[in-house]
N, C-alpha and C positions, 0 to 999 in steps of 0.2 A: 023687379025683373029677375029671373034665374038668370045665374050664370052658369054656361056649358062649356064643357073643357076647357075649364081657366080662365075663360073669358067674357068679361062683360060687356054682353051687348045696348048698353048705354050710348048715343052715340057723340055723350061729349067728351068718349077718348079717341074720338076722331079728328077733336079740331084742331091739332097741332101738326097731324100730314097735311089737313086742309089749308092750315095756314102755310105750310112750307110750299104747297103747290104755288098758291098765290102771291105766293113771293117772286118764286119762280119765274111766273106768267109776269108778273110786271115788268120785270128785269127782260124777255123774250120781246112782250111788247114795245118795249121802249128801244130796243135794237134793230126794230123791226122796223119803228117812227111809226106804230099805230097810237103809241100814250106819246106824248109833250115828256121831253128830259122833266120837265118842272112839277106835271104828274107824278112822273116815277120817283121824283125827290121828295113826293110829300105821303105818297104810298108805303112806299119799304120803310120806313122808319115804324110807320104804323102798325103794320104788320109787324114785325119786330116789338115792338109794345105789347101785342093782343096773344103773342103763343109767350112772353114774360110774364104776363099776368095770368094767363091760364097755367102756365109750368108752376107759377104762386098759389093759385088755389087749386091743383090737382089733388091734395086729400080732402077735397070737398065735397064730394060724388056724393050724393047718397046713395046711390044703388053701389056702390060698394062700402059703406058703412055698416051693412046688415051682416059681413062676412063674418 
């Protein structure tokens, strides 16, 4: 893929606001009593785990390898 003004439109450097929303959203719903506190206990850690391991392999990309 080309990148245009800087940016790569790849969109796995997306998934780290996407995980920040959902983190988000758990914590909302659980205040809300739409998720079980017990839910929300086994969620956010996960979350937490999944943008850890993407921050780890962020020079992985290969569409920005070609740079």
């Amino acid at each position: 893929m080309e990148k245009s003004e800087g940016k790569c439109p790849c969109p796995c450097h997306r998934m780290i606001g996407v995980l920040v929303v959902l983190f988000g959203l758990t914590f909302l719903l659980g205040a809300f009593q739409v998720l079980s506190s017990n839910t929300v206990a086994i969620v956010w850690p996960i979350l937490v785990i999944l943008a850890g391991l993407k921050t780890i392999f962020r020079g992985m990309c290969k569409c920005c390898d070609a740079a």
